[in-house]
mmCIF file as Biopython writes it, N, C-alpha, C and O atoms, coordinates in Angstrom:
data_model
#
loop_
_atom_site.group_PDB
_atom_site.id
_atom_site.type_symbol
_atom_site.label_atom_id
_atom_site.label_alt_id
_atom_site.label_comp_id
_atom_site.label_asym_id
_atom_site.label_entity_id
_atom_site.label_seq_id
_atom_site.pdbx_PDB_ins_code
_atom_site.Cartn_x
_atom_site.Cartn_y
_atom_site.Cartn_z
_atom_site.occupancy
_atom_site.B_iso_or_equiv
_atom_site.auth_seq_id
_atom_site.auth_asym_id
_atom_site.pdbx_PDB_model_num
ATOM 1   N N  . UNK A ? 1  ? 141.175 -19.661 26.087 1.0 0.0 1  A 1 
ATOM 2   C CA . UNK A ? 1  ? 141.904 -20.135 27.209 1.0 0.0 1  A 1 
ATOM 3   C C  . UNK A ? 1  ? 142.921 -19.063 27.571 1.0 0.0 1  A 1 
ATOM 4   O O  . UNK A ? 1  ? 143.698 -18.743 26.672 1.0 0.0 1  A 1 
ATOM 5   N N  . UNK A ? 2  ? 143.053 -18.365 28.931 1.0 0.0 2  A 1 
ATOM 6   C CA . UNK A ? 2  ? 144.127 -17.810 29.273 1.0 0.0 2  A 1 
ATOM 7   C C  . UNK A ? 2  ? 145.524 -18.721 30.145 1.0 0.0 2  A 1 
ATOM 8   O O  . UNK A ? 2  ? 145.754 -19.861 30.549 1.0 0.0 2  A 1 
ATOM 9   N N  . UNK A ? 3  ? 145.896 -17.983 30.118 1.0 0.0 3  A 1 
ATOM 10  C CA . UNK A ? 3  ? 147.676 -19.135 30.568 1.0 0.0 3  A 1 
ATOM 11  C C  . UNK A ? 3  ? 147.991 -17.668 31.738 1.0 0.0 3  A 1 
ATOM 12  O O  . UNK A ? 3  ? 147.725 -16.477 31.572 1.0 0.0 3  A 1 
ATOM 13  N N  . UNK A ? 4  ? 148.672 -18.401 32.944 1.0 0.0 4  A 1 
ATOM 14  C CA . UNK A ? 4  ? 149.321 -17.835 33.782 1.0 0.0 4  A 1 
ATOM 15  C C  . UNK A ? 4  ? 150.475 -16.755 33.307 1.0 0.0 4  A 1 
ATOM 16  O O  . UNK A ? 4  ? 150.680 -15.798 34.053 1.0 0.0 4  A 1 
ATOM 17  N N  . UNK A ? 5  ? 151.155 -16.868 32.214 1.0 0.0 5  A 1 
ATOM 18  C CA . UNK A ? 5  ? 152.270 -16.338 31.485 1.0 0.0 5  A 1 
ATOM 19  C C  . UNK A ? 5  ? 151.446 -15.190 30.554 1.0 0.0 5  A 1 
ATOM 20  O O  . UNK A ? 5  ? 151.978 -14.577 29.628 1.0 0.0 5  A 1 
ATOM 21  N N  . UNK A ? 6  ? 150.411 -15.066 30.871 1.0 0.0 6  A 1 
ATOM 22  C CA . UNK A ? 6  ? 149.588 -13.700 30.061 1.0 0.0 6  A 1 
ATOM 23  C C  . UNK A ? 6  ? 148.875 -13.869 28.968 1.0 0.0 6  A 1 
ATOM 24  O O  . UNK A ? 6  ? 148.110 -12.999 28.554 1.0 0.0 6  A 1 
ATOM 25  N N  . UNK A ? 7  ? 149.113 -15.397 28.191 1.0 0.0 7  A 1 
ATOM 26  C CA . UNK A ? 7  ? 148.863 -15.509 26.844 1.0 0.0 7  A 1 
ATOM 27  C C  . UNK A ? 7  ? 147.497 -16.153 26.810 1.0 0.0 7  A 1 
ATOM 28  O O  . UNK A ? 7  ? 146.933 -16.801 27.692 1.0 0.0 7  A 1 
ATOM 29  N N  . UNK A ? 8  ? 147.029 -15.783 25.413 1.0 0.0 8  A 1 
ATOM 30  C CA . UNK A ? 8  ? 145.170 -16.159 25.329 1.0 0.0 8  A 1 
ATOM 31  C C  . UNK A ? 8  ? 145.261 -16.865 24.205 1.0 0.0 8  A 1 
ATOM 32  O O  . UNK A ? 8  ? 146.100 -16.551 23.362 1.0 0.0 8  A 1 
ATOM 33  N N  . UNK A ? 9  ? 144.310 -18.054 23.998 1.0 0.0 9  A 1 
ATOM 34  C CA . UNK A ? 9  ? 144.427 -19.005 22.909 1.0 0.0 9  A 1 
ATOM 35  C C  . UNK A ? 9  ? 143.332 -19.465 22.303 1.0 0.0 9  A 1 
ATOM 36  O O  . UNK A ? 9  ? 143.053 -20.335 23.127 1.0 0.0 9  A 1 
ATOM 37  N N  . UNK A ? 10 ? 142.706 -19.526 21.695 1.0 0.0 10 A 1 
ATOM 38  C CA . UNK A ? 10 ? 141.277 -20.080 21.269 1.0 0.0 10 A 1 
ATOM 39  C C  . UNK A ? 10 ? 141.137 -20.974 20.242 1.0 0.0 10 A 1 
ATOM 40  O O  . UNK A ? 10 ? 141.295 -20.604 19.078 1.0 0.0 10 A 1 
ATOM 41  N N  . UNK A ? 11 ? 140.756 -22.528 20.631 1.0 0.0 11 A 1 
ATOM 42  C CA . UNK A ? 11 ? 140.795 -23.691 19.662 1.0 0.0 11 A 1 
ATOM 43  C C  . UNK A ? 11 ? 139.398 -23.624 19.679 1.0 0.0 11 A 1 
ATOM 44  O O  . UNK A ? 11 ? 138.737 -22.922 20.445 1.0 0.0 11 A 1 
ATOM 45  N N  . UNK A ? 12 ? 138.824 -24.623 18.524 1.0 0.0 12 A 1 
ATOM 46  C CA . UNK A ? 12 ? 137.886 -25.233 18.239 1.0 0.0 12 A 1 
ATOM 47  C C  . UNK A ? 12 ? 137.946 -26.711 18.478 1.0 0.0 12 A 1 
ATOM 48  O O  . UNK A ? 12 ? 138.917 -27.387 18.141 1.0 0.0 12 A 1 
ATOM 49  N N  . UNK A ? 13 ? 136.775 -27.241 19.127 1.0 0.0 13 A 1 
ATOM 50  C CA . UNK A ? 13 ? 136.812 -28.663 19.637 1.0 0.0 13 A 1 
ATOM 51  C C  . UNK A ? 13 ? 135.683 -29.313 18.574 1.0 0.0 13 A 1 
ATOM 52  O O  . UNK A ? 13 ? 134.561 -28.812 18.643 1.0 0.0 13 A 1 
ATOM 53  N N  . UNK A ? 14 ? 135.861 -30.228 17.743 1.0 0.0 14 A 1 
ATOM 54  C CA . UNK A ? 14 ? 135.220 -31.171 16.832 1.0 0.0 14 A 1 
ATOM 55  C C  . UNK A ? 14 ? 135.016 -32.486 17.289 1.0 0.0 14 A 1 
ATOM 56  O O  . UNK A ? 14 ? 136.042 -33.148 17.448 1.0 0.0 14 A 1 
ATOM 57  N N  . UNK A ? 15 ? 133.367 -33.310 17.671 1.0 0.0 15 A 1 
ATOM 58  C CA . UNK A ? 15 ? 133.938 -34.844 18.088 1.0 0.0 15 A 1 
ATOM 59  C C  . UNK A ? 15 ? 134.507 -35.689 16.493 1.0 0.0 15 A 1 
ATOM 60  O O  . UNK A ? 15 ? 134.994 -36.806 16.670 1.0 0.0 15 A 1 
ATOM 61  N N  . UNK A ? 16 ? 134.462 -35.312 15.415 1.0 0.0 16 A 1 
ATOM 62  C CA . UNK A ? 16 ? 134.614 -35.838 14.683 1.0 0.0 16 A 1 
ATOM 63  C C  . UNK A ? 16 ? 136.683 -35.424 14.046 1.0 0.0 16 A 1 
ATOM 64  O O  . UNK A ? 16 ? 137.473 -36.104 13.389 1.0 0.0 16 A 1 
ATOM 65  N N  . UNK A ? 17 ? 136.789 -34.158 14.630 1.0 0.0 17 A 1 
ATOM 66  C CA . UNK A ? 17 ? 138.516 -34.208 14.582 1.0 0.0 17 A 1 
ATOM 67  C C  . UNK A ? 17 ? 138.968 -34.912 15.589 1.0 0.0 17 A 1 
ATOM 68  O O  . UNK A ? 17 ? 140.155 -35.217 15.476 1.0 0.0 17 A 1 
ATOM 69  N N  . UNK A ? 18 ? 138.300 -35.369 16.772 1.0 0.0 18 A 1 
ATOM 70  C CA . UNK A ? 18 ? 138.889 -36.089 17.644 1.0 0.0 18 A 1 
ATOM 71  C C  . UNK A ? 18 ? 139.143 -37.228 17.294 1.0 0.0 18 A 1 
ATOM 72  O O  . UNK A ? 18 ? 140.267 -37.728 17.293 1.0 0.0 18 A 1 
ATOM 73  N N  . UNK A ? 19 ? 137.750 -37.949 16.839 1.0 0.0 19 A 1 
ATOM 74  C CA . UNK A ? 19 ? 137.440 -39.267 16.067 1.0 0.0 19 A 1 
ATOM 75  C C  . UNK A ? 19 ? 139.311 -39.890 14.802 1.0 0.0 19 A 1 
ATOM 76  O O  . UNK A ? 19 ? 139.828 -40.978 14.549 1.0 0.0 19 A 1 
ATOM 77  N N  . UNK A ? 20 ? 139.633 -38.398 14.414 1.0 0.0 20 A 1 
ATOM 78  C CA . UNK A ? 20 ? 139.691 -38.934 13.208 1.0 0.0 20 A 1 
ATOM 79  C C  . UNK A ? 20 ? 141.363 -38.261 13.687 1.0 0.0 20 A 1 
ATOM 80  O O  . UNK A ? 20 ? 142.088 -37.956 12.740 1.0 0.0 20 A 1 
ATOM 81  N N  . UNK A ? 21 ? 141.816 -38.091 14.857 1.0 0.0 21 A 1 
ATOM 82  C CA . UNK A ? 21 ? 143.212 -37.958 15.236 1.0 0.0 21 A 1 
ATOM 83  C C  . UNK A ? 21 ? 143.292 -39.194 15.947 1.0 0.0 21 A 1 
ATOM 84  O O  . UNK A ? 21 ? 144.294 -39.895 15.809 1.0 0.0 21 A 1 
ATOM 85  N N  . UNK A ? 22 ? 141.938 -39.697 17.024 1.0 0.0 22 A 1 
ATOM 86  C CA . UNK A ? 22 ? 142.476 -40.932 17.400 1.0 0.0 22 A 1 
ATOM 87  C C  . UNK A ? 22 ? 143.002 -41.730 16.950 1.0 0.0 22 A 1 
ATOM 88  O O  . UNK A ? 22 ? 144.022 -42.301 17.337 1.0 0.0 22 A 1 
ATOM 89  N N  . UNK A ? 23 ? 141.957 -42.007 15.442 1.0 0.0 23 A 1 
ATOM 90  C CA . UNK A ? 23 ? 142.884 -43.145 14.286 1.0 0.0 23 A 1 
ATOM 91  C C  . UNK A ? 23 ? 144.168 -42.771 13.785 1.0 0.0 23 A 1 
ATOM 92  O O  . UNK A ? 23 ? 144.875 -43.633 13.263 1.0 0.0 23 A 1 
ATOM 93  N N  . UNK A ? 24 ? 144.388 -42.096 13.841 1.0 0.0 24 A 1 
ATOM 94  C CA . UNK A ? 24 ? 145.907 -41.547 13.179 1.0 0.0 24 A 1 
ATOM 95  C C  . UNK A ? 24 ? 147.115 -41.768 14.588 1.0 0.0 24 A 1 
ATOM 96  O O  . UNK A ? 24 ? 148.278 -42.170 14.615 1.0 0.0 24 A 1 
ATOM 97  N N  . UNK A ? 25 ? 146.363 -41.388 15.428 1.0 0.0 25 A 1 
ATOM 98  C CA . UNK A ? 25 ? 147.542 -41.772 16.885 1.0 0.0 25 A 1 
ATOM 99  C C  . UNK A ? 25 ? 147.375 -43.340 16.974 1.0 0.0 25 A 1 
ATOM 100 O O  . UNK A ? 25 ? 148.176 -43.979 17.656 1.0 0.0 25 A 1 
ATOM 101 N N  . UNK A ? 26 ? 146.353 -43.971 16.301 1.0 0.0 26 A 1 
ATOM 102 C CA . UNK A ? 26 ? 146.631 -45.404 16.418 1.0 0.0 26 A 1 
ATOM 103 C C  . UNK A ? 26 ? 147.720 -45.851 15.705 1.0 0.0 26 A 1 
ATOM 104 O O  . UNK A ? 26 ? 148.507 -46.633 16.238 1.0 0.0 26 A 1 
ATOM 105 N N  . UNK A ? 27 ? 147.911 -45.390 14.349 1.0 0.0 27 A 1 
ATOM 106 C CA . UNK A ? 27 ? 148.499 -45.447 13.177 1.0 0.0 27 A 1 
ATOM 107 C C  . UNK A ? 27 ? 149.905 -45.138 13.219 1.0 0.0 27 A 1 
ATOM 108 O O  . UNK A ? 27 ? 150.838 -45.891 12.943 1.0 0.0 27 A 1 
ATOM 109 N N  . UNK A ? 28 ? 149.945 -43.826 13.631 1.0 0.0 28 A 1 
ATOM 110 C CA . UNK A ? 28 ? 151.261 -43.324 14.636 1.0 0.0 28 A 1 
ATOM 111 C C  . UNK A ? 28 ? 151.792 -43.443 15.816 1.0 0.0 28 A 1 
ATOM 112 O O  . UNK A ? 28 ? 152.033 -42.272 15.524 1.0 0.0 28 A 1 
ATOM 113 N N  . UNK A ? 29 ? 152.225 -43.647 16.851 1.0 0.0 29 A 1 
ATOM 114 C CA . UNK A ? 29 ? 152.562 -43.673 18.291 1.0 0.0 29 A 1 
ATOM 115 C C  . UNK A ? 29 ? 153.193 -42.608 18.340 1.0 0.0 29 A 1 
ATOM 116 O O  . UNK A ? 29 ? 152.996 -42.163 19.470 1.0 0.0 29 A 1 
ATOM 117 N N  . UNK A ? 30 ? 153.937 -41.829 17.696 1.0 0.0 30 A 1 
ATOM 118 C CA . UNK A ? 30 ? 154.616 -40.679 17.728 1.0 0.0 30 A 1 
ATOM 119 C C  . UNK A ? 30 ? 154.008 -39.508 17.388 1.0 0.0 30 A 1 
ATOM 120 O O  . UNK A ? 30 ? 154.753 -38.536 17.266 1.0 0.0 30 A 1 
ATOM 121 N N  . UNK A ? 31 ? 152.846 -39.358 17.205 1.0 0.0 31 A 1 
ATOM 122 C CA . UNK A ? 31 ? 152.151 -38.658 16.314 1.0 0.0 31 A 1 
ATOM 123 C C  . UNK A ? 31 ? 152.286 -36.600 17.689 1.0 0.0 31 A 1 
ATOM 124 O O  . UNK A ? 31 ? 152.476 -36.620 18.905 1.0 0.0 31 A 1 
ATOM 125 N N  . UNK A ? 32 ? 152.187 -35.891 17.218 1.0 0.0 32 A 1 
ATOM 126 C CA . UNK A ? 32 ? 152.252 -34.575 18.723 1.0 0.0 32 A 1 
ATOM 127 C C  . UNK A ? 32 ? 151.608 -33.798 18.354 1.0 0.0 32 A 1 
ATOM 128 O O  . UNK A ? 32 ? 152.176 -32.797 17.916 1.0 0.0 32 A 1 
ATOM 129 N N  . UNK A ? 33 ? 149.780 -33.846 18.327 1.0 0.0 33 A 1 
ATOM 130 C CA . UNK A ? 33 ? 149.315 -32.816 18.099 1.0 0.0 33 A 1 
ATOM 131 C C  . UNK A ? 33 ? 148.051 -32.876 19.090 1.0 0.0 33 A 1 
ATOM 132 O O  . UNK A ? 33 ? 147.582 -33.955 19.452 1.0 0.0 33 A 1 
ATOM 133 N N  . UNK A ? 34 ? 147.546 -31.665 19.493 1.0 0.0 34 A 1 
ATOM 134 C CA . UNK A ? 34 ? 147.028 -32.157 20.404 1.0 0.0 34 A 1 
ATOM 135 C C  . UNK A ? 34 ? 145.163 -32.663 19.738 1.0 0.0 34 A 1 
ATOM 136 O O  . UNK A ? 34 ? 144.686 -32.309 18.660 1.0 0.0 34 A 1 
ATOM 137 N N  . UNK A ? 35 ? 144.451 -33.584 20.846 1.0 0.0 35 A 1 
ATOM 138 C CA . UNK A ? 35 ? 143.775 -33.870 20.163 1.0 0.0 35 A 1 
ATOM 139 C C  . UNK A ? 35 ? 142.046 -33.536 20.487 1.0 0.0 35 A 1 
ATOM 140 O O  . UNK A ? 35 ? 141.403 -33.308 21.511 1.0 0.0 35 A 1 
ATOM 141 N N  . UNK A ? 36 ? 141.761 -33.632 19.220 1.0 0.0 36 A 1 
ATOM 142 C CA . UNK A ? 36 ? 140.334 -32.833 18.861 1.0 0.0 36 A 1 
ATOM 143 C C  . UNK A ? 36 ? 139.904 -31.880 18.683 1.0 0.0 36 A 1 
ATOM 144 O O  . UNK A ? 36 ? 138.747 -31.554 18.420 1.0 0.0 36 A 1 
ATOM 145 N N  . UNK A ? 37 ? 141.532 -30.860 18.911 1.0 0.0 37 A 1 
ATOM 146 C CA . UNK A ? 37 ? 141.401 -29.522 19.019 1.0 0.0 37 A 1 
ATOM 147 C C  . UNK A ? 37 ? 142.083 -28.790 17.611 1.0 0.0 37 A 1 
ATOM 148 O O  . UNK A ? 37 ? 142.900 -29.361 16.889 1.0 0.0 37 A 1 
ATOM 149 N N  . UNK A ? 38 ? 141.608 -27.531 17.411 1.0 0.0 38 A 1 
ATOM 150 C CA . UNK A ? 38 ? 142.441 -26.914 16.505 1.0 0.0 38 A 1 
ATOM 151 C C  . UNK A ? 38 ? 142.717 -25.457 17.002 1.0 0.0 38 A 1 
ATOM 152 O O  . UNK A ? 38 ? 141.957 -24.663 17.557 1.0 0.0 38 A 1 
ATOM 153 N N  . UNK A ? 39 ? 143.837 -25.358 16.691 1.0 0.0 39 A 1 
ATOM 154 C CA . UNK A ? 39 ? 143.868 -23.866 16.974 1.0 0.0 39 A 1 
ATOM 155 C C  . UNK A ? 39 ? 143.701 -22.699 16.403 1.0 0.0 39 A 1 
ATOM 156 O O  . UNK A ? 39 ? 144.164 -22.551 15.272 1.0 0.0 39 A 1 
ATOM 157 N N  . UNK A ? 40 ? 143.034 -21.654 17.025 1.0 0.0 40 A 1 
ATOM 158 C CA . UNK A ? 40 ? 142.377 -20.631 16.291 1.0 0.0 40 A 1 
ATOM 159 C C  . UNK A ? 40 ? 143.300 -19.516 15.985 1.0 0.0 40 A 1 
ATOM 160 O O  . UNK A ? 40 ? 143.505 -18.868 14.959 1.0 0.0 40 A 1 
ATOM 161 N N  . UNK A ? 41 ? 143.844 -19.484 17.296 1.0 0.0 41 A 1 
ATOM 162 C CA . UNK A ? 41 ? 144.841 -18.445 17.435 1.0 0.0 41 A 1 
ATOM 163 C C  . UNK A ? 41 ? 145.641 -18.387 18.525 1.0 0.0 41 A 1 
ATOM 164 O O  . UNK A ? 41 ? 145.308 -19.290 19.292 1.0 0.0 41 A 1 
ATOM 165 N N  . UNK A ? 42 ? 146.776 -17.580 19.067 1.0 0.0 42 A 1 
ATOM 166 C CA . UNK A ? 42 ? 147.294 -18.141 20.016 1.0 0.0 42 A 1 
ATOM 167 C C  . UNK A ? 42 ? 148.519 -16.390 20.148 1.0 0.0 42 A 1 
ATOM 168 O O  . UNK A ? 42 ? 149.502 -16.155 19.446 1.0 0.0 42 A 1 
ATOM 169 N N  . UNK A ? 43 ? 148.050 -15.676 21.052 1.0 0.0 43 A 1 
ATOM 170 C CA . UNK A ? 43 ? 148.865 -14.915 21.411 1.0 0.0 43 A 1 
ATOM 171 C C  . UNK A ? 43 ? 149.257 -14.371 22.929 1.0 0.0 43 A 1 
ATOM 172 O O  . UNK A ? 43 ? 148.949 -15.015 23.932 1.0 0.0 43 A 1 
ATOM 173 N N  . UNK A ? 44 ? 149.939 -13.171 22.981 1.0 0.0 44 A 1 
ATOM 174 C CA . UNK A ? 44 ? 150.458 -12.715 24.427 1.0 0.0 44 A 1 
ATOM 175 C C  . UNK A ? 44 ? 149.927 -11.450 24.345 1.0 0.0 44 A 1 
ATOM 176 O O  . UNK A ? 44 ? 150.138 -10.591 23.489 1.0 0.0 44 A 1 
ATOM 177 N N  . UNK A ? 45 ? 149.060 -11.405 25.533 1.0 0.0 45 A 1 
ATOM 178 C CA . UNK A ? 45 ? 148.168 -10.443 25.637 1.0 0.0 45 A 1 
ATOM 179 C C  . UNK A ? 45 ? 148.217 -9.640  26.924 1.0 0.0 45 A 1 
ATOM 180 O O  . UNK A ? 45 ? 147.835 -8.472  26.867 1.0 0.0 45 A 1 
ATOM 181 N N  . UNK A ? 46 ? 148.551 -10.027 27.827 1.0 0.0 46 A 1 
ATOM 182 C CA . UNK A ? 46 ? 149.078 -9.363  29.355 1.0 0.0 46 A 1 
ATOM 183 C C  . UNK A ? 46 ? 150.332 -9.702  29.605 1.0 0.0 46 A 1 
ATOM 184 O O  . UNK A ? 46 ? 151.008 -10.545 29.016 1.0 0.0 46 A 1 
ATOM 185 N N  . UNK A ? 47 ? 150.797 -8.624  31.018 1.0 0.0 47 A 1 
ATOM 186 C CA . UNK A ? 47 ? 152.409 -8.829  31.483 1.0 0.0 47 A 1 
ATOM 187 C C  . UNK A ? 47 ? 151.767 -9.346  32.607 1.0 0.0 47 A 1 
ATOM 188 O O  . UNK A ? 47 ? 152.561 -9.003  33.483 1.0 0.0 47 A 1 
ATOM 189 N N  . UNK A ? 48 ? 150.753 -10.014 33.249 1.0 0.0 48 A 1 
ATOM 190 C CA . UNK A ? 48 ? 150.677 -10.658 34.423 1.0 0.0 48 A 1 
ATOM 191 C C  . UNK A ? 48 ? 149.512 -11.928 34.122 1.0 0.0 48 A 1 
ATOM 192 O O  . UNK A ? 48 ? 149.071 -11.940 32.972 1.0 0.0 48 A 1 
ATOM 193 N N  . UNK A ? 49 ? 149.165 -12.631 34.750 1.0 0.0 49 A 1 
ATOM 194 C CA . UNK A ? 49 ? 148.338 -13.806 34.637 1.0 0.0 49 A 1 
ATOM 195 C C  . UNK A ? 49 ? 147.016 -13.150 33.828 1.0 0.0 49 A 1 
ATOM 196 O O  . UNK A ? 49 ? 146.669 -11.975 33.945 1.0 0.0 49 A 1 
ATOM 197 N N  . UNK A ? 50 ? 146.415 -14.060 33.062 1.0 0.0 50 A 1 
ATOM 198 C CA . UNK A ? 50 ? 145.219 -13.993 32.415 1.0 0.0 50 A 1 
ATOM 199 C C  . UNK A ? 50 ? 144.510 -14.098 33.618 1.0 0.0 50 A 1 
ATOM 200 O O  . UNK A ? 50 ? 145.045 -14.706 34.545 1.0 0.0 50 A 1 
ATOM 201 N N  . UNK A ? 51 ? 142.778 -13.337 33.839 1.0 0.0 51 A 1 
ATOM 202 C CA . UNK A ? 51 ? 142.170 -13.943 34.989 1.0 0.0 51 A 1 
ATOM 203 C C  . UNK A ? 51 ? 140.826 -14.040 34.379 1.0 0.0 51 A 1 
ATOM 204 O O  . UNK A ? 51 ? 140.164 -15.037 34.664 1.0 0.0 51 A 1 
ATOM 205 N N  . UNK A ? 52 ? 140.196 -12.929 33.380 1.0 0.0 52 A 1 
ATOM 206 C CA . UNK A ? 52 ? 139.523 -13.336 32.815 1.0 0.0 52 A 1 
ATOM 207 C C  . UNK A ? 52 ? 139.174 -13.178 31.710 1.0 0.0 52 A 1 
ATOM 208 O O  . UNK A ? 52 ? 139.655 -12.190 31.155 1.0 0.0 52 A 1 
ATOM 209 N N  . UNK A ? 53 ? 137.852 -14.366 30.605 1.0 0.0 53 A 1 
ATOM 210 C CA . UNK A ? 53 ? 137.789 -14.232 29.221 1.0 0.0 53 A 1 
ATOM 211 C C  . UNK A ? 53 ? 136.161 -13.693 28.975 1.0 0.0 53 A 1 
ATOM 212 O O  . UNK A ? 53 ? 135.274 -13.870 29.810 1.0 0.0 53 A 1 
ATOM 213 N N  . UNK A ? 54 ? 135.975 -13.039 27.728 1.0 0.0 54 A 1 
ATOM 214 C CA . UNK A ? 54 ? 134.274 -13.313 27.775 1.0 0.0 54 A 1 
ATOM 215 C C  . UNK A ? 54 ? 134.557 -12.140 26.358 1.0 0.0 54 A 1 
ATOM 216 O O  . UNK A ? 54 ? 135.227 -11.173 25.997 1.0 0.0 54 A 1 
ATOM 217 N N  . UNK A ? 55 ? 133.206 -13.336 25.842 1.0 0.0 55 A 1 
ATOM 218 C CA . UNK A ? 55 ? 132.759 -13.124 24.446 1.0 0.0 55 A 1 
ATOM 219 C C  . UNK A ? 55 ? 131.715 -11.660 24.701 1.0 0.0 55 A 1 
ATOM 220 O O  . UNK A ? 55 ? 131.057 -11.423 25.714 1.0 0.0 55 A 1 
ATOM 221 N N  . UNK A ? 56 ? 131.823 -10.714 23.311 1.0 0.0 56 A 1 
ATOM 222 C CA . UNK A ? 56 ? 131.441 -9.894  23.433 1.0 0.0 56 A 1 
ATOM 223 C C  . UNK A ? 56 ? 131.167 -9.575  21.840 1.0 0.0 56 A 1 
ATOM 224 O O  . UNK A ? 56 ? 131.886 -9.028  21.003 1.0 0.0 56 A 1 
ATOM 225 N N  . UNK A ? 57 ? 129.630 -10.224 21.736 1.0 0.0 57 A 1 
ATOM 226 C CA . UNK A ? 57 ? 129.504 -10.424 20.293 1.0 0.0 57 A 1 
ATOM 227 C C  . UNK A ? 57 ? 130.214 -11.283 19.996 1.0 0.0 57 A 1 
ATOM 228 O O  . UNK A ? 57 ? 130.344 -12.149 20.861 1.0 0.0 57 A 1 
ATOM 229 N N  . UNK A ? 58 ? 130.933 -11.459 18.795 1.0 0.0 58 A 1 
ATOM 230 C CA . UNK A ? 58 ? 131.976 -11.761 18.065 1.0 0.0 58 A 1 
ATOM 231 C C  . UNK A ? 58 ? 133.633 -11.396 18.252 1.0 0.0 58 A 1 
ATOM 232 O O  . UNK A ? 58 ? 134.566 -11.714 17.514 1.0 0.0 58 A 1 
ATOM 233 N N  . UNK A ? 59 ? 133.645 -10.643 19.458 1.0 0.0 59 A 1 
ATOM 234 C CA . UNK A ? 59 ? 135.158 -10.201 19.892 1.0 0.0 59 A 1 
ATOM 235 C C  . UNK A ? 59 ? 135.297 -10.847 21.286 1.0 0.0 59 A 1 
ATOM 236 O O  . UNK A ? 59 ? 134.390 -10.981 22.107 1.0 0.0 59 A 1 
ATOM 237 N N  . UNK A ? 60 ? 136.283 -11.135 21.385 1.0 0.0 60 A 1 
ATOM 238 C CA . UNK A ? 60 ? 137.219 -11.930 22.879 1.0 0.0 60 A 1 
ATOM 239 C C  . UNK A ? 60 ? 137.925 -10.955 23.911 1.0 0.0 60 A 1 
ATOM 240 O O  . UNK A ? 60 ? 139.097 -10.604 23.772 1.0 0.0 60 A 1 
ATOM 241 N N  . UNK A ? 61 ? 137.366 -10.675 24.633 1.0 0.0 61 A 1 
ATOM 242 C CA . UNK A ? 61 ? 137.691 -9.512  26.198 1.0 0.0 61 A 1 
ATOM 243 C C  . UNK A ? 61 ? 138.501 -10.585 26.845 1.0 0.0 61 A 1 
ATOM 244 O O  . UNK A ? 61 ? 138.437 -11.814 26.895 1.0 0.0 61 A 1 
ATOM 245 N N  . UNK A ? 62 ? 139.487 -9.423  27.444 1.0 0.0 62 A 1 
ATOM 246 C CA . UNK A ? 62 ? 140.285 -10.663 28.517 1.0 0.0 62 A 1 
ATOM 247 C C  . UNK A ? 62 ? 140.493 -9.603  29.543 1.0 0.0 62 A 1 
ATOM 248 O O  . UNK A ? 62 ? 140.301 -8.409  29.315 1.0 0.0 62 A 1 
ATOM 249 N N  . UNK A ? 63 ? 140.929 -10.132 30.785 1.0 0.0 63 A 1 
ATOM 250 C CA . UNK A ? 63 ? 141.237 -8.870  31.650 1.0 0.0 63 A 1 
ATOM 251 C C  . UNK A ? 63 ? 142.275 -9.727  32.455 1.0 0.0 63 A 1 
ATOM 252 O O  . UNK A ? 63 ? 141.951 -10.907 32.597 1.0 0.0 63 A 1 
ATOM 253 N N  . UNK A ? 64 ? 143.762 -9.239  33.142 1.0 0.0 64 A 1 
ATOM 254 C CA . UNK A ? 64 ? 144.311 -9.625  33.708 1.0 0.0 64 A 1 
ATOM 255 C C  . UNK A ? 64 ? 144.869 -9.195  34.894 1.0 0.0 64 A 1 
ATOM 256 O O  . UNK A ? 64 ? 144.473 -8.139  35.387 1.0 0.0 64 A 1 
ATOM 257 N N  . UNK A ? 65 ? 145.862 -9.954  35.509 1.0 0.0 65 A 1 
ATOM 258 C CA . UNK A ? 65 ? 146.409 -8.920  36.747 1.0 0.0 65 A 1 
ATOM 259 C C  . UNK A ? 65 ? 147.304 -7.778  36.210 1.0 0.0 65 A 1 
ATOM 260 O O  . UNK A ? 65 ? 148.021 -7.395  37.134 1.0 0.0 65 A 1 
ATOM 261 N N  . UNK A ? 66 ? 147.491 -7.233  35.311 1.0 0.0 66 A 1 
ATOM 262 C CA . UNK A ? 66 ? 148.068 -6.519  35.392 1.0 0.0 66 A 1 
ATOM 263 C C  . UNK A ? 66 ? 147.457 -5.026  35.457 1.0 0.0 66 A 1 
ATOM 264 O O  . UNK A ? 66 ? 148.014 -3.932  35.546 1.0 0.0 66 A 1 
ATOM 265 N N  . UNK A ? 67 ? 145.823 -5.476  35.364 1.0 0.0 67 A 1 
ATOM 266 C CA . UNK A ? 67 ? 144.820 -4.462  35.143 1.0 0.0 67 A 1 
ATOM 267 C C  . UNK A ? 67 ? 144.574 -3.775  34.069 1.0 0.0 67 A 1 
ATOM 268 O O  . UNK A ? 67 ? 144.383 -2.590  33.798 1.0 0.0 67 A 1 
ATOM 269 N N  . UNK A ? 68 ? 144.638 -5.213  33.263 1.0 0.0 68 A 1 
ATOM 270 C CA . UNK A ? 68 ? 144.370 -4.101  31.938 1.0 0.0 68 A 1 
ATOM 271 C C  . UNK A ? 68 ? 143.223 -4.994  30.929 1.0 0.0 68 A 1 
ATOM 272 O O  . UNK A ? 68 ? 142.904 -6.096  31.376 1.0 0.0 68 A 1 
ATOM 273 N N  . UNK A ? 69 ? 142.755 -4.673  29.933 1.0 0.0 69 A 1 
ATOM 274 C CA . UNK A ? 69 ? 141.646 -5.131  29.357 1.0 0.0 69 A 1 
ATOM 275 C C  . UNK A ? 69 ? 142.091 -5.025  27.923 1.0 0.0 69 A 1 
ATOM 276 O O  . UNK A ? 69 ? 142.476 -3.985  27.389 1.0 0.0 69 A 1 
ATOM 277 N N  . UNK A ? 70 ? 141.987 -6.367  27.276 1.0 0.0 70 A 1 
ATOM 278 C CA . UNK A ? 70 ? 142.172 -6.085  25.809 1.0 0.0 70 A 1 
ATOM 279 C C  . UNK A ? 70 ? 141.099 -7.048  25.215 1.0 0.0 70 A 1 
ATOM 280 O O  . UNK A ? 70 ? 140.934 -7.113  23.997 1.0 0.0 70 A 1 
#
């Protein structure tokens, strides 16, 4: 996922972590994580908007406005 603020993030989506946060947000009402997801990683990678992502092999390309490619 890229973010307007430059930063790139990559979760993993499970139906069975979803399954098994729903019950726990039943359990909790307060509970703040988000759900079904986990996060892989989560950094700042451009000084202008993310615009785009793409797998390359096993490595994560991003390219943004600032014109640059990491």
């Amino acid at each position: 996922m890229g973010t307007y603020e430059g930063g790139v993030a990559a979760y993993k989506i499970t139906p069975s972590l979803l399954q098994q946060q729903q019950q726990q947000q039943q359990q909790q009402q307060q509970q703040q994580q988000e759900e079904g997801a986990k996060r892989l990683f989560a950094m700042s990678a451009h000084h202008g908007s993310v615009s785009a992502l793409s797998f390359v092999g096993s490595s994560l390309v991003s390219g943004g406005t600032d014109e640059a490619m990491r």
